[in-house]
C-alpha distance (Angstrom), angle and dihedral (degrees) to the residues before:
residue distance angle dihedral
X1 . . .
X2 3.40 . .
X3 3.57 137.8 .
X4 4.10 126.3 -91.4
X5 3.70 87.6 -118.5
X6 3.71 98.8 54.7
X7 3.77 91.7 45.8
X8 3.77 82.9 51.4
X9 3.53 95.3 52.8
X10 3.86 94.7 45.9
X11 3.98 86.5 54.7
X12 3.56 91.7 50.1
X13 3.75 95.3 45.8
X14 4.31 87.1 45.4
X15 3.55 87.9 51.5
X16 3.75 102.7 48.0
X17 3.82 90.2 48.7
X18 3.92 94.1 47.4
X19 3.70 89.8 49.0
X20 4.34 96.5 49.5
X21 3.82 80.8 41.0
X22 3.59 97.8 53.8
X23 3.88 85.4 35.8
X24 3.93 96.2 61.0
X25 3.93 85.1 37.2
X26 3.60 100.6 60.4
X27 3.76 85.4 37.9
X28 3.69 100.7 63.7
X29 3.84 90.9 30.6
X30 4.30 93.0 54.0
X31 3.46 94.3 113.7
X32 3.87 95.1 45.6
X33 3.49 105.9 41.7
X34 3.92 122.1 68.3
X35 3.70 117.0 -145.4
X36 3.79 96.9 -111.6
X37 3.93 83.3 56.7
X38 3.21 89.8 59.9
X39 3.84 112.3 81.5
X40 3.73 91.4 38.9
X41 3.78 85.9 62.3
X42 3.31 102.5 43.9
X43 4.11 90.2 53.9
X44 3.68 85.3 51.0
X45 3.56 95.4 52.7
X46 3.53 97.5 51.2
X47 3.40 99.4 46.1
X48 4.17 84.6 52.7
X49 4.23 85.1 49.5
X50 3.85 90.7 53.1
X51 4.24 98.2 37.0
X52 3.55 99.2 38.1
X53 4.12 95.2 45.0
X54 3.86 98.1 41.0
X55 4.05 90.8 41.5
X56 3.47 103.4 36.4
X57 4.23 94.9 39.2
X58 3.80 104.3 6.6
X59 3.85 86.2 -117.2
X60 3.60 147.1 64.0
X61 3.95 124.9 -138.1
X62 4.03 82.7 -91.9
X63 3.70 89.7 55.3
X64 3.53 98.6 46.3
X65 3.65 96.7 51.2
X66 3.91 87.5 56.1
X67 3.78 92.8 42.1
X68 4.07 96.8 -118.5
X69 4.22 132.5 122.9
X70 3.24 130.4 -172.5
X71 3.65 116.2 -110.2
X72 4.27 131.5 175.0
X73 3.51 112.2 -89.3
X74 3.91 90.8 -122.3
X75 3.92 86.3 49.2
X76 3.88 95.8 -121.4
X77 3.70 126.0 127.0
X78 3.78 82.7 -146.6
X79 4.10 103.3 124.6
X80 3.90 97.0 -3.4
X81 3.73 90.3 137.8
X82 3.61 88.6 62.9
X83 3.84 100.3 33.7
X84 4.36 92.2 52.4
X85 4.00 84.7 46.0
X86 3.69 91.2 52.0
X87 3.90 93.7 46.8
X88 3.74 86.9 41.1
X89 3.95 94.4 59.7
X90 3.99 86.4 29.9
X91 3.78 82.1 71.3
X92 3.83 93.6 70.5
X93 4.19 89.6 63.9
X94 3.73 93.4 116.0
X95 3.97 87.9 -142.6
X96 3.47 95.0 55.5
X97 3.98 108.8 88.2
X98 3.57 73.9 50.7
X99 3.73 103.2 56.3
X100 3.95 90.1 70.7
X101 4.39 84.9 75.4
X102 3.83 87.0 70.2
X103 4.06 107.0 22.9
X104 3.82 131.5 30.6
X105 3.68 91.7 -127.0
X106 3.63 130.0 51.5
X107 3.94 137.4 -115.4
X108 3.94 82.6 -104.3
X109 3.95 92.2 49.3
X110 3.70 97.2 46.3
X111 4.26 97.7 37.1
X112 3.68 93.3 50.0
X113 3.56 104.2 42.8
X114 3.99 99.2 -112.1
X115 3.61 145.4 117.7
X116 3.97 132.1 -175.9
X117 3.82 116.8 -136.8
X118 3.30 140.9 168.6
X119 3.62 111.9 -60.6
């Protein structure tokens, strides 16, 4: 498992490169997108960021910059597509970024069966 600072840092990095993506997003799509629109798509878009990196690669940019992936606790690929989606729409428990202050893994690590290490 890896340490509460790396897990930091991937958050941070996740973050920073959702936000500049939604930033140039929503900046080439002003004249499309109404402003009601615009918190649907940004939940839709990260959710896509988180699913798509972790199940496609086992890691977002914030991962791969630290050199972890998420893999299934029991180290099978058997029901990954449902396990990342789970800790995908895990990440919207309010309580979870704050879960890490009493465990070393998350509400979205320990519901859906994952853990990141180091790669």
């Amino acid at each position: 498992m890896l340490s509460r600072t790396v897990r930091l840092t991937n958050f941070v990095i996740d973050t920073v490169v959702y936000l500049v993506f939604m930033y140039f997003l929503l900046l080439l799509c002003r004249n499309i997108i109404d402003r009601e629109s615009v918190k649907w798509i940004s939940v839709v878009c990260y959710l896509l960021y988180y699913f798509i990196c972790e199940y496609f690669m086992g890691q977002t940019i914030g991962k791969i910059i630290t050199k972890s992936k998420v893999v299934s606790e029991d180290g099978e690929r058997n029901h990954f597509f449902i396990r990342i989606l789970g800790r995908t729409l895990m990440r919207f428990i309010p309580l979870d970024i704050l879960s890490y202050l009493f465990t070393s893994n998350g509400f979205h690590d320990r519901i859906s069966k994952t853990i990141t290490v180091k790669k």
